[in-house]
N, C-alpha and C positions, 0 to 999 in steps of 0.2 A: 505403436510408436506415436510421440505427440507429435501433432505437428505445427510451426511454428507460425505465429499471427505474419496478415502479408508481408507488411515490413520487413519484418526479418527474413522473410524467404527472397523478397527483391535486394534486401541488402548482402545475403548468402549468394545470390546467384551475381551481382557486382561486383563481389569482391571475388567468386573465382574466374568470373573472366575479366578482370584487370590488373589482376596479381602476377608480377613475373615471375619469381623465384618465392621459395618457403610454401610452407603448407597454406592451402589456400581453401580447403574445405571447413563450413561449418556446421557442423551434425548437431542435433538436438541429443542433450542425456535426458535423461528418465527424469523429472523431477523428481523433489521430496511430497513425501504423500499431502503434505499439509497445503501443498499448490493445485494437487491433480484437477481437482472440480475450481471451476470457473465460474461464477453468478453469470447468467447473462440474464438480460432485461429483454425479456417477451411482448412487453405491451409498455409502452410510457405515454405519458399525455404531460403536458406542461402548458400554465396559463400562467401568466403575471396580474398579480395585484398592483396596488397604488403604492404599497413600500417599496417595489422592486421587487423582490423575493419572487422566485419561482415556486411555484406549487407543483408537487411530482404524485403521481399516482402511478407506483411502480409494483410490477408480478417480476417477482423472479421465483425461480426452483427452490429448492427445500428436500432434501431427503430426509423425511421424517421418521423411517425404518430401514431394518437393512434389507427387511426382504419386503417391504412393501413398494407399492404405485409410487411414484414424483409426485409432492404434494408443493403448494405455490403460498411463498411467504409474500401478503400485498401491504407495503408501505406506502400511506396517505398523507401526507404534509399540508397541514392548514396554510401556512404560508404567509398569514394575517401580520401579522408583527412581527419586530424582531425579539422585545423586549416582555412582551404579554405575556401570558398563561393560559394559551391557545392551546387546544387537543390534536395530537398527529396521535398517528397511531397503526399497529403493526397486525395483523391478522393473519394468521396461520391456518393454511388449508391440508386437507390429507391427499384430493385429489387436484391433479391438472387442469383443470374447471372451474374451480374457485367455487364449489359451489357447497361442497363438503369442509365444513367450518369448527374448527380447530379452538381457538382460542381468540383471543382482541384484548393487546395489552393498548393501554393508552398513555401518551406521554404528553405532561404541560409544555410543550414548546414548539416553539412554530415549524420548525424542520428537523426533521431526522437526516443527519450530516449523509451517517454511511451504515447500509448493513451489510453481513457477510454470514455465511450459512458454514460449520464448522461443525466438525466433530470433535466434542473437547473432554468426552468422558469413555469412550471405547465401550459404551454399552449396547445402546441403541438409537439410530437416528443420528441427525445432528443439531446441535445446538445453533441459536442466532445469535448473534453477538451484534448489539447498533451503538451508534453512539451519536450525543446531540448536545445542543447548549440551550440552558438556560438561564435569562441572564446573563451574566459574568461566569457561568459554572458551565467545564464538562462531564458530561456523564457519562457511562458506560452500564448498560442494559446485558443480560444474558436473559435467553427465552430458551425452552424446550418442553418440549410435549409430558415430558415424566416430570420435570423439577419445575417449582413455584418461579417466578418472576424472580430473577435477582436483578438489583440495582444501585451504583454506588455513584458519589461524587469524586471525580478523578483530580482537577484541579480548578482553581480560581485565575482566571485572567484581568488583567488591567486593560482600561480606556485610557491607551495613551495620547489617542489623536483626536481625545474630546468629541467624536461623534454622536455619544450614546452609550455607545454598547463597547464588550471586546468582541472582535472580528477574528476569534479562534474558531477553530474544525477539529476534524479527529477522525482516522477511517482506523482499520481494523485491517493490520498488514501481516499477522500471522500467529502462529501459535506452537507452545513447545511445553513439552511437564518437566519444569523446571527445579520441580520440588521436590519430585518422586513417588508421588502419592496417583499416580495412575491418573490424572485430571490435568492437563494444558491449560497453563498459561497465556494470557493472551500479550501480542505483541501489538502495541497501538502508535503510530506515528501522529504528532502532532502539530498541527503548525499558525502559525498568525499570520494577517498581515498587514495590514498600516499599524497597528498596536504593537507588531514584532518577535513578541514574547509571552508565553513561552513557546519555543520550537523544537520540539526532541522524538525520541525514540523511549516508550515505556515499555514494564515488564508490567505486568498484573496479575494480581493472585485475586480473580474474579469471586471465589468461595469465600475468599476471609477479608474483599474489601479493603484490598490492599496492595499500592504501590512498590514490586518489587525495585526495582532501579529505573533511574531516567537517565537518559545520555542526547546531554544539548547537540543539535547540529544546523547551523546557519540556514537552512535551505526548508525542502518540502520532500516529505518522507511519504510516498502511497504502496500499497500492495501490490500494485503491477510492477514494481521494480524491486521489490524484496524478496530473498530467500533464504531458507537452513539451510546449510551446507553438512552435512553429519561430519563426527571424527573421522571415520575411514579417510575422507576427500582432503580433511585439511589439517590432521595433527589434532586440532579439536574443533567444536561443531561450532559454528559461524553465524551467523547473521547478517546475509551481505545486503548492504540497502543504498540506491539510489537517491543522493543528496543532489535534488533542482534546486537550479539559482531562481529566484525572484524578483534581486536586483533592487531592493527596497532596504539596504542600509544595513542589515542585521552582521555585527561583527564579533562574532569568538575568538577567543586566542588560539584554537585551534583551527579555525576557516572562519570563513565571510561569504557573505550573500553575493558576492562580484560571481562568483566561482562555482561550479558544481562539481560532485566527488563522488568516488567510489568509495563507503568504508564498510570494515568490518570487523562486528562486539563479537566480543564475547557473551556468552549465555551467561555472564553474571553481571553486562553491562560494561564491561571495558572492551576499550579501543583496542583493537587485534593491531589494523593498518589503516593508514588514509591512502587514497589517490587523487591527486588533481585533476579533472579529465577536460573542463572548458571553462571557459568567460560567464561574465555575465547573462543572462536568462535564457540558456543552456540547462537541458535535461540529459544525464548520462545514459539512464535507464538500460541499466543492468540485466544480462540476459545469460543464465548456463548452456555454456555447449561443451561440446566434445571436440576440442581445436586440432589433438595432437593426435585422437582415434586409443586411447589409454584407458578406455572405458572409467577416465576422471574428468569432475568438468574443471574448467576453465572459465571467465567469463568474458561475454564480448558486450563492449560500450561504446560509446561512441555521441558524440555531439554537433551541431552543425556548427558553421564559424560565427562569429561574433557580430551583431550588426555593423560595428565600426568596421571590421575588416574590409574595406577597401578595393574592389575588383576581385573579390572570391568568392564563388561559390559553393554550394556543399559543407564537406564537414568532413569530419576524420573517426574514423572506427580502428579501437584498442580491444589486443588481448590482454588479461591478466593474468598471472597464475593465483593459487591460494595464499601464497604468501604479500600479495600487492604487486607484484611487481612486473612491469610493461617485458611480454613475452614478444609481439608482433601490433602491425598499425599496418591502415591503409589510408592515403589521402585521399579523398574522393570528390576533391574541386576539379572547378571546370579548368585551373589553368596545371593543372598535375603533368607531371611531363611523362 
């Protein structure tokens, strides 16, 4: 069984001793496979240059086989500029040691935003998937021990606040085969910020270099608050992703940056449901459980209150069910009666 990060376990154990009535248990389900493995970072070192920019030298894991040792994928970020054609660069180990060496792709840009280690072909091992800006451009890289380097241009961002550069990112929140062809798709959350735009949720067809759909959403979309939800759980398989406020102006016609949300696509890119879940520079972050013990999840979120709120403390945790819609809540202020 997994078990759930602190937070959620102290937030599990508050909510069943301050709950009077209704189900008050929060049990973890099983994730979808494409969550099970977790990067953690074994070793980090951070220095800062004279642009700001932190320089990262990070190991994480890598299963490079299915029946081999834990091999460690080490990301080095030059960190020198923002704008230059500076070398970071990705190096792939077979062992735990780092000392059994693999491969060394190198990338013209001062930082590598975000990696994430993936099985995206069901053959052998798993794939890297990074993504970084160069310039005005994001990228997205796939690495793996059997296949050549692939690398494509994802989108073009604008300098709207005249500093230089655009101040876009990109992590890598998940992955599905969306096409049918036995190969995942990657699912890549993007976001800005004094520049704004663009801010969405892509599809990518990494093989063919190409943007399957993008779905604008006002906030910041990471991999620790995204999940598949298969058909069995929800009628059909889902995408549920935690929209953070930022608080920096960005206004859709469907939400704004005041706000943060619970929603969930469709695997062709459309809007299943929204939920409203807090205020301004509130994070929902979305988490599956087992609320109701129906061996189906449910999901629990939850946000602290607003700075302006006034003489309140805390914050308020929401069930959902798969269709959006508020099953149970707990207030969890200081002045709660």
């Amino acid at each position: 069984m997994r078990v759930l990060p602190v937070v959620f376990i102290s937030i599990a154990c508050l909510l069943a001793a301050c709950a009077s009535d209704g189900p008050s248990r929060f049990d973890p389900t099983t994730p979808p496979e494409m969550y099970e493995y977790v990067l953690n970072v074994v070793d980090q070192k951070r220095g800062w240059t004279e642009s700001g920019l932190a320089t990262k030298d990070l190991w994480l894991p890598w299963c490079w086989s299915d029946d081999g040792p834990l091999g460690l994928c080490n990301v080095t970020n030059n960190g020198r500029t923002k704008n230059g054609d500076t070398v970071s660069s990705i190096v792939l180990h077979t062992d735990c040691n780092g000392l059994s060496h693999l491969s060394q792709s190198n990338f013209a840009t001062a930082a590598i935003d975000h990696v994430r280690s993936l099985d995206l072909d069901s053959i052998s091992g798993q794939e890297i998937a990074a993504t970084f800006v160069r310039h005005d451009t994001l990228w997205l890289a796939v690495l793996s021990k059997d296949r050549e380097r692939r690398e494509m241009a994802v989108l073009a961002g604008k300098d709207r606040d005249s500093n230089g550069f655009w101040d876009g990112r990109a992590t890598v929140i998940g992955a599905s085969d969306l096409t049918g062809d036995g190969i995942k798709e990657l699912f890549v959350g993007v976001k800005a910020g004094y520049d704004h735009y663009p801010r969405a949720v892509l599809a990518i067809d990494w093989t063919l270099d190409t943007v399957l759909w993008s779905y604008s959403v006002s906030g910041t979309v990471g991999p620790q608050n995204t999940f598949l939800v298969e058909e069995e759980h929800a009628g059909q398989s889902l995408l549920i992703c935690g929209v953070a406020s930022s608080g920096n102006a960005v206004h859709l016609p469907q939400m704004n940056d005041e706000h943060s949300y619970v929603i969930a696509l469709t695997l062709l890119g459309e809007l299943a449901w929204q939920y409203e879940v807090g205020e301004q520079y509130t994070n929902p972050m979305p988490w599956l459980i087992d609320f109701d013990s129906t061996d189906a999840p449910e999901i629990l979120c939850g946000c602290r209150y607003s700075i302006g709120n006034e003489g309140r403390q805390g914050g308020i945790l929401k069930v959902l069910n798969m269709d959006g819609q508020l099953i149970d809540s707990l207030d969890l202020g200081a002045d709660r009666a």
